[in-house]
C-alpha positions as CSV (number, residue, x, y, z in Angstrom):
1,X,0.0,0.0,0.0
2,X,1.4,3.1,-1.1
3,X,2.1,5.3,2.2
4,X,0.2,8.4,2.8
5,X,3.1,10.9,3.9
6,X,5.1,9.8,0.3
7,X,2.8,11.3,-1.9
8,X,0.6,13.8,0.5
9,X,2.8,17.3,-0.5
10,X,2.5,16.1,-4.5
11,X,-1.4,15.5,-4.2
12,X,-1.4,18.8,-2.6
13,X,0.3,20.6,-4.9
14,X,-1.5,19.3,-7.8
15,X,-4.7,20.6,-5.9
16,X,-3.2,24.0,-5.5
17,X,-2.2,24.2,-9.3
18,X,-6.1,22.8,-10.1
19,X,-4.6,20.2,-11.9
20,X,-7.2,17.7,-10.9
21,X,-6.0,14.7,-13.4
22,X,-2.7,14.7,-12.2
23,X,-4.5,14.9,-8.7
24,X,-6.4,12.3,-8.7
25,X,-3.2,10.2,-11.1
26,X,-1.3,10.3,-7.7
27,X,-4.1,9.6,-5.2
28,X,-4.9,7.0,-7.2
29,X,-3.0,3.4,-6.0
30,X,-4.1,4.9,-2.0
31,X,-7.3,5.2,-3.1
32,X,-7.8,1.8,-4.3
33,X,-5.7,0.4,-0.9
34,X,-8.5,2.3,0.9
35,X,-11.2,1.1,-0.7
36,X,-9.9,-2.4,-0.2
37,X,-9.8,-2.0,3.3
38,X,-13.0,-0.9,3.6
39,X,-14.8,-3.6,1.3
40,X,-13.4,-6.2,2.8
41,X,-14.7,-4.9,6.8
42,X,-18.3,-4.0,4.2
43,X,-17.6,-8.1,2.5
44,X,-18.0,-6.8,-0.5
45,X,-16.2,-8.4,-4.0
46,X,-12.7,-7.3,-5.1
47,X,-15.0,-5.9,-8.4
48,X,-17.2,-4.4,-6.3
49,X,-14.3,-2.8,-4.9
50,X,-12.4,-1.7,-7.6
51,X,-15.6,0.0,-9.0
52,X,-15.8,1.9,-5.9
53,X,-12.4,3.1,-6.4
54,X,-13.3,4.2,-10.0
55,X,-16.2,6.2,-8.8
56,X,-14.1,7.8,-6.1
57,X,-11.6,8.7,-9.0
58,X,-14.5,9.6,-10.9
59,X,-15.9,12.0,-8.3
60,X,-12.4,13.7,-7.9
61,X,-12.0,14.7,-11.3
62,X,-15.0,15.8,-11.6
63,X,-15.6,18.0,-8.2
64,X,-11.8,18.9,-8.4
65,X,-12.9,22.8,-7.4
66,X,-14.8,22.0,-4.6
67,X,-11.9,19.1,-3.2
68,X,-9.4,22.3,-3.2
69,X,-11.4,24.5,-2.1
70,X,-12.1,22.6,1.3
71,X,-8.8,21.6,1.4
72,X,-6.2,24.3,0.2
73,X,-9.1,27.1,1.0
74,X,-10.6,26.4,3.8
75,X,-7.8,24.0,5.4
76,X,-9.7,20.5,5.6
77,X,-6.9,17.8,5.6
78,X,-6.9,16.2,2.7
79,X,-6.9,12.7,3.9
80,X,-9.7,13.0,6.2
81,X,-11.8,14.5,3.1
82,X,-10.7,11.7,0.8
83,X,-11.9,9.1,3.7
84,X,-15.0,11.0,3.7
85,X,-15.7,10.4,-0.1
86,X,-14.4,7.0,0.1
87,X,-17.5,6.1,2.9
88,X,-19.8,8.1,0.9
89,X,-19.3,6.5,-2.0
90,X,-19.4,2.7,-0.5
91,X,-23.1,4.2,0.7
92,X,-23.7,4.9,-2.3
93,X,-23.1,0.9,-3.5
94,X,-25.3,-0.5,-0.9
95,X,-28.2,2.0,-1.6
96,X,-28.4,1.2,-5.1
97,X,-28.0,-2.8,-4.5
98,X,-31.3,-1.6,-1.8
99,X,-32.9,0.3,-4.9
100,X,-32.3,-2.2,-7.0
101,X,-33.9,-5.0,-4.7
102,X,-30.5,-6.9,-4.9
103,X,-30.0,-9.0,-2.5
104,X,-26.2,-8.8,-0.9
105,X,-24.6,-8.3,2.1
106,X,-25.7,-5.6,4.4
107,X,-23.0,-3.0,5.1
108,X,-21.5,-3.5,9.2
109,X,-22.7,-0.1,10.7
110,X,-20.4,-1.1,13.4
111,X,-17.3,-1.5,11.2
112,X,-13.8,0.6,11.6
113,X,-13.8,3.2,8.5
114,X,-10.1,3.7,6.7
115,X,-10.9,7.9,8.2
116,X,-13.6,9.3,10.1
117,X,-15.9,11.3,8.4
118,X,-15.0,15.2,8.4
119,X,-17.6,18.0,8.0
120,X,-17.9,20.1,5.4
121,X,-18.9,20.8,1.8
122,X,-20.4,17.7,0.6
123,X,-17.8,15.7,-2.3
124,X,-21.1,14.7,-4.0
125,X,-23.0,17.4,-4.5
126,X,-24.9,17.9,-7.8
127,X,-23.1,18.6,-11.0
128,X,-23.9,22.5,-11.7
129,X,-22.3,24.7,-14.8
130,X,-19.4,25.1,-13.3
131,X,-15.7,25.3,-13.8
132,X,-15.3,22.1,-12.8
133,X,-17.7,20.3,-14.7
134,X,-16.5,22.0,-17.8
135,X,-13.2,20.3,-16.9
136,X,-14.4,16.8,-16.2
137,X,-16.4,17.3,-19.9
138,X,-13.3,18.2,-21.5
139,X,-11.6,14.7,-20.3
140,X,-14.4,13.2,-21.4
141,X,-14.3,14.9,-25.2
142,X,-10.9,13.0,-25.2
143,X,-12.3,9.5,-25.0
144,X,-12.2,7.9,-28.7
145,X,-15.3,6.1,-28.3
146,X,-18.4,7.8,-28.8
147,X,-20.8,5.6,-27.0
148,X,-18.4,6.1,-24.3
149,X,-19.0,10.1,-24.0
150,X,-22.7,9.9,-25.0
151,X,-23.4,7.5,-22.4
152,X,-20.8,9.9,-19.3
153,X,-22.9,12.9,-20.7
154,X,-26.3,11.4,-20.2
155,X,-24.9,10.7,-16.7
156,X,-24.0,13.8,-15.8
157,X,-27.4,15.3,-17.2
158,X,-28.7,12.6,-14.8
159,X,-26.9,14.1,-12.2
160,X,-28.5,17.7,-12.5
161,X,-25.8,18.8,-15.3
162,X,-26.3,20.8,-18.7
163,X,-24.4,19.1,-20.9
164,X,-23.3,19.5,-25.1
165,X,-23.1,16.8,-27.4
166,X,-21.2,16.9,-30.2
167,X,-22.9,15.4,-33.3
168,X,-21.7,12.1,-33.4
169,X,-22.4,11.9,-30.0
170,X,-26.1,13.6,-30.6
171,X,-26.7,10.6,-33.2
172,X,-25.9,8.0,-30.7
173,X,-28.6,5.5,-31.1
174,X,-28.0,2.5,-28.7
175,X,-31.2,-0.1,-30.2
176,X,-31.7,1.5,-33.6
177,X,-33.8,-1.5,-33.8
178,X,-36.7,-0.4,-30.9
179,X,-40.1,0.0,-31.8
180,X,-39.5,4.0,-30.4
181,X,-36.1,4.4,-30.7
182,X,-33.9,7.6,-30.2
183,X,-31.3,9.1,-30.1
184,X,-28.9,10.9,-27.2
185,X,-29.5,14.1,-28.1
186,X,-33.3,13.4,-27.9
187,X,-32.6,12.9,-24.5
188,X,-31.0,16.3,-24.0
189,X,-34.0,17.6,-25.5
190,X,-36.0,16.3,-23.6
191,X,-34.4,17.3,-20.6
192,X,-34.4,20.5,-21.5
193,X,-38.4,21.1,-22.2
194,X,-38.6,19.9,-18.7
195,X,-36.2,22.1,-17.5
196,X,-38.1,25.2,-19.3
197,X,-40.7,24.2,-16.6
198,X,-38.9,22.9,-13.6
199,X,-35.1,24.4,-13.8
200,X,-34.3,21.5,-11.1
201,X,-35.7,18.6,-13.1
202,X,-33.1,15.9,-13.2
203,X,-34.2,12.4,-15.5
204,X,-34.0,9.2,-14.0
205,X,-31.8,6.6,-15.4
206,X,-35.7,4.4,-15.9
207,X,-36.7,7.3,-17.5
208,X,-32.9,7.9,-19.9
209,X,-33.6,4.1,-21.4
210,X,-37.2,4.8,-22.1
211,X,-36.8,7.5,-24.3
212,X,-33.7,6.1,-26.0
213,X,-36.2,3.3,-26.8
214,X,-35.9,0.5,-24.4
215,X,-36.9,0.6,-21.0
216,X,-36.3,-3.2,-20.2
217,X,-32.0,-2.3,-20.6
218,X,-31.0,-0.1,-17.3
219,X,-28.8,-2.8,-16.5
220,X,-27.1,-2.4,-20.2
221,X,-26.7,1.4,-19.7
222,X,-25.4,0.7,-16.2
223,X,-22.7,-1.7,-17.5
224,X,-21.3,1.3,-20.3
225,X,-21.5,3.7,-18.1
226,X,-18.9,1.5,-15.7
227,X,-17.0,0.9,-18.5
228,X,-16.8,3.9,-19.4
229,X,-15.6,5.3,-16.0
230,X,-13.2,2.6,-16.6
231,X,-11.8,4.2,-19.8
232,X,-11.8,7.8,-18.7
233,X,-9.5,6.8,-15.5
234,X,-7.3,4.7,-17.7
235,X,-7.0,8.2,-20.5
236,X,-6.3,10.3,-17.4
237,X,-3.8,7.5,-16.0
238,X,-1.9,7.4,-19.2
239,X,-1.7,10.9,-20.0
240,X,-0.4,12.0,-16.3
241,X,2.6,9.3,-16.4
């Protein structure tokens, strides 16, 4: 396990400079060591685990601004706050297996966490137009794959975002073959004539496959969209060593 003092001034220093893909590059191997820790005290699978890990990277690039704001602003330490995202975000696993109706292993309320929770500005807050967003989107306009973006954008939309498709990514059509099929950027527009009436509407992902044409294939969309995360951690991971 790679040891926290070794790489705590680099992480922090990346954070200062807001270079949040080098940030999250070096926080990266801890991170996974973490969540390893932790889902093993939780029993959950070493690929539960490791997509934990990605959504912990994936929150990190994404809420960069507000990470160094509580921590080079406002004087949070750092390792306390990742802790905090770490536990929010192996929450976040069991809820949806509850959501879901899945069946697993219930998470040990009494169980030791890697680093108690700290307070302060929540790490998963909704995505809003903001500087940081526009960066995560950026990272993701460098993935080659187009039903890898479409699919990261509908998330973030899903998330309370405003997101821009480029036309390739517009066209994306994932069962041209549906009785009602569509298209991603019939989604957006969707979304939008919503939004002309309630600014704060934010789709469900039930409510994403319906209108792309079939609503029987959450679990399809699910599995790109972790593959996806997969691909944007491994474009980051390459391009910061």
């Amino acid at each position: 396990m790679v040891d926290w003092e070794s790489i705590e001034g680099d992480a922090t220093a990346a954070l200062r400079a807001g270079d949040y893909g080098r940030f999250a590059q070096i926080v990266r191997t801890w991170i996974e060591g973490r969540v390893g820790r932790a889902a093993r005290a939780k029993k959950l699978s070493d690929a539960d685990a490791a997509d934990v890990a990605q959504n912990v990277l994936v929150t990190l690039l994404r809420k960069g601004n507000v990470v160094r704001a509580a921590v080079v602003d406002r004087g949070y330490p750092l390792q306390g706050y990742l802790a905090g995202v770490i536990r929010n975000r192996i929450h976040d696993y069991f809820r949806e297996l509850s959501d879901g109706g899945v069946q697993q292993a219930s998470p040990d309320e009494d169980a030791e966490w890697p680093e108690p929770a700290i307070e302060g500005p929540a790490p998963d807050e909704r995505v809003a137009d903001t500087e940081e967003s526009r960066g995560f989107v950026a990272s993701i306009d460098r993935l080659p794959r187009t039903r890898d973006r479409a699919v990261l954008k509908l998330r973030l939309l899903i998330e309370g975002g405003r997101v821009e498709l480029s036309p390739d990514e517009a066209a994306w059509c994932p069962w041209p073959d549906a009785e009602e099929a569509h298209t991603a950027g019939d989604v957006v527009k969707e979304t939008e004539k919503h939004r002309q009436f309630d600014a704060e509407f934010c789709p469900t992902i039930e409510w994403v496959v319906e209108i792309l044409g079939r609503p029987d294939r959450r679990n399809n969309f699910d599995q790109w969209y972790c593959r996806a995360k997969q691909e944007l951690c491994s474009l980051i991971s390459g391009e910061k060593a």
